[in-house]
C-alpha positions as CSV (number, residue, x, y, z in Angstrom):
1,X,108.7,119.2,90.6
2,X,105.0,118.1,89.6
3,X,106.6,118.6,86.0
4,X,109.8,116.2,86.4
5,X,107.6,113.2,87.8
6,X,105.1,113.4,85.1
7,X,107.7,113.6,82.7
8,X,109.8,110.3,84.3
9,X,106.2,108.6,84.0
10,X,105.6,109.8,80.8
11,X,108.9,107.8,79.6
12,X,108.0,104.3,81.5
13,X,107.4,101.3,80.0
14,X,104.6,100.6,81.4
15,X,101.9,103.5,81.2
16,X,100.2,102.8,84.7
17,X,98.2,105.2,86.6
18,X,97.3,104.5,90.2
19,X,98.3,102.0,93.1
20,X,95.1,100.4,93.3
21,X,95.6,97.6,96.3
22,X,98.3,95.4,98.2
23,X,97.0,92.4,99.8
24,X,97.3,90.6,103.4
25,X,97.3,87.2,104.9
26,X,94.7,85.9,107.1
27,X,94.4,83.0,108.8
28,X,91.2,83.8,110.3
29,X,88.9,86.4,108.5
30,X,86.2,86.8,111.2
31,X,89.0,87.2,113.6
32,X,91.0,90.4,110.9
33,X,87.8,91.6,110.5
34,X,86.4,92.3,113.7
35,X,90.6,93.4,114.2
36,X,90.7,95.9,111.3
37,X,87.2,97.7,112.1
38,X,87.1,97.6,116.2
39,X,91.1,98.0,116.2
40,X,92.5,99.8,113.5
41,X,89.3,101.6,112.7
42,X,89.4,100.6,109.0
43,X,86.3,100.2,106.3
44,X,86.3,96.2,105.7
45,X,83.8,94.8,103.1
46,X,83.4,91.0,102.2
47,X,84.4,90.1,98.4
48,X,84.1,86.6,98.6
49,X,84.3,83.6,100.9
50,X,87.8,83.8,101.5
51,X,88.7,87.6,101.2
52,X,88.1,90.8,102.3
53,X,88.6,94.4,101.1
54,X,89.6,97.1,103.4
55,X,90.8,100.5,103.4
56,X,90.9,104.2,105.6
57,X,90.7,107.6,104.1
58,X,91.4,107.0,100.3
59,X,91.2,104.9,97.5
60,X,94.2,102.5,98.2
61,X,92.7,99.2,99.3
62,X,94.0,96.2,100.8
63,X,92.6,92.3,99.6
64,X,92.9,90.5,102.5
65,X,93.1,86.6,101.4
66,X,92.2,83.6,103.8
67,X,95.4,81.5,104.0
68,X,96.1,78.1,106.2
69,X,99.1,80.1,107.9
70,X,100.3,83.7,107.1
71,X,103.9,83.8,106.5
72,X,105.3,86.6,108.8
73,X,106.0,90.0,107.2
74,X,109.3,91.2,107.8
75,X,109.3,94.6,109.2
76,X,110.6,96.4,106.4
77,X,107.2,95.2,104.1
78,X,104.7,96.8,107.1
79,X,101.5,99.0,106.8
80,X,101.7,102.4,107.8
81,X,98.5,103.5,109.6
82,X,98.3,107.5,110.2
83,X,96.9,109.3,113.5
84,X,96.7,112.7,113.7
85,X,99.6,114.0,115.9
86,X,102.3,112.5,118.2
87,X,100.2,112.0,121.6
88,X,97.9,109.9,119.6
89,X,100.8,108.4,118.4
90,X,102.0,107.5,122.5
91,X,97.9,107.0,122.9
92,X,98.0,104.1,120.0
93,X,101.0,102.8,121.9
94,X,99.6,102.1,125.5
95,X,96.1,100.6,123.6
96,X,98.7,98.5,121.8
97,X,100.3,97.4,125.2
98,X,96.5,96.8,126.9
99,X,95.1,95.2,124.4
100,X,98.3,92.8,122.5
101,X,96.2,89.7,124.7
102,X,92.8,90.4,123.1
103,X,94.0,91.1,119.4
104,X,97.4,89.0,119.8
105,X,99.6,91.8,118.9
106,X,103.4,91.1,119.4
107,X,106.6,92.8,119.3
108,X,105.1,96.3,119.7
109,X,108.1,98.5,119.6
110,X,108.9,101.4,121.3
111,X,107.8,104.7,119.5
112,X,110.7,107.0,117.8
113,X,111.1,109.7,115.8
114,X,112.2,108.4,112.4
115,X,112.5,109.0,108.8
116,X,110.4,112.6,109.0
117,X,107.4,111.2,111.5
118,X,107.0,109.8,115.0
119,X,105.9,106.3,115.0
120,X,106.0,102.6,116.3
121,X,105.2,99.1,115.0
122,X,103.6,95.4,116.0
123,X,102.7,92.5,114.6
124,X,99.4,91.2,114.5
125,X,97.9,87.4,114.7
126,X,98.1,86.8,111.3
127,X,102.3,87.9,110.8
128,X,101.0,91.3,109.6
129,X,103.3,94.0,110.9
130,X,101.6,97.5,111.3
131,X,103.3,101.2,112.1
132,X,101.2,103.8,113.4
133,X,103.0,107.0,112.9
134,X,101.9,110.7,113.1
135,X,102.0,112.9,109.4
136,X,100.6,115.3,107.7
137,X,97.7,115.2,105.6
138,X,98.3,113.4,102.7
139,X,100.7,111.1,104.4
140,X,103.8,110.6,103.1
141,X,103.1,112.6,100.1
142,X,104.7,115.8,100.9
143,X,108.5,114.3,100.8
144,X,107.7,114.6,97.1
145,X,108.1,118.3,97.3
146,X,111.3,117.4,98.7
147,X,113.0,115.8,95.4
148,X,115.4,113.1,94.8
149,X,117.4,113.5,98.2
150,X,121.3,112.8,98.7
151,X,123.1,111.9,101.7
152,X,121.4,110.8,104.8
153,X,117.8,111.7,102.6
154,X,114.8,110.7,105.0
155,X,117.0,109.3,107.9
156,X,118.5,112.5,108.7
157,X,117.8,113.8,112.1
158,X,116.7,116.9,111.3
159,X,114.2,116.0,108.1
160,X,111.3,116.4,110.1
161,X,111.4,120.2,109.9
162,X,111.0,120.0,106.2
163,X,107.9,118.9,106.9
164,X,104.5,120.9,106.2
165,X,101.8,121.6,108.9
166,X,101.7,120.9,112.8
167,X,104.3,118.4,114.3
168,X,107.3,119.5,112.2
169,X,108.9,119.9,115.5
170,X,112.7,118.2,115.6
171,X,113.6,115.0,116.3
């Protein structure tokens, strides 16, 4: 499979080799700073006056750009956040619930078992919509063992028990 993939790169146009960053809207930087490293438990540093960097357990990194309002990210565009099984996943879920007044975190939804993992979403002050969701290590890297899937692919009940290491359990 490793073989096929470098192969399809191999035959891009463009010969890139690493998804460096994304970036974020912030209305406040104090304010997503204190958020991102009290709440979210993420690495922030400052890169300017009106940015930040942050990032958790690789090398991906997020700019996070001072803005005069934060257009709100649709739900299909959030920022998966990993915990290590599906009780930390519930765990996240009632901190989300205590604390949505202190870090004005809206429309927390409920948590479900979905496309291979177990996870929930919210929004936070600046439009920014989060999931925390149980995997493996590695994230979501294993489904590349999987192949190019057909039919229901990722949002089939049951593709959770493809899935290495603890809390392959069914949906």
């Amino acid at each position: 499979m490793a073989d096929a993939i470098a192969t399809d790169r191999k035959r891009s146009v463009l010969k890139t080799k690493f998804i460096s960053h994304g970036t974020l809207g912030s209305c406040d930087l104090e304010a997503s700073r204190k958020f991102y490293e009290e709440f979210l438990g993420l690495e922030v540093v400052r890169t300017s006056r009106i940015s930040l960097f942050i990032r958790l357990g690789g090398d991906h990194v997020y700019a996070v750009v001072e803005t005069d309002k934060a257009p709100q990210m649709h739900r299909i565009n959030h920022n998966g956040v990993d915990v290590e099984n599906d009780a930390e996943v519930d765990e996240s879920w009632r901190l989300c619930h205590e604390q949505a007044e202190k870090w004005g975190l809206t429309k927390i939804t409920k948590p479900a078992a979905v496309h291979g993992t177990y996870s929930f979403h919210f929004v936070d002050r600046d439009g920014n919509d989060w999931e925390i969701l149980s995997n493996p290590a590695g994230g979501y890297t294993w489904i590349f063992d999987q192949g190019d899937l057909a039919g229901k692919g990722h949002m089939d009940r049951n593709f959770r028990l493809k899935r290495p290491g603890p809390g392959a359990e069914s949906d």
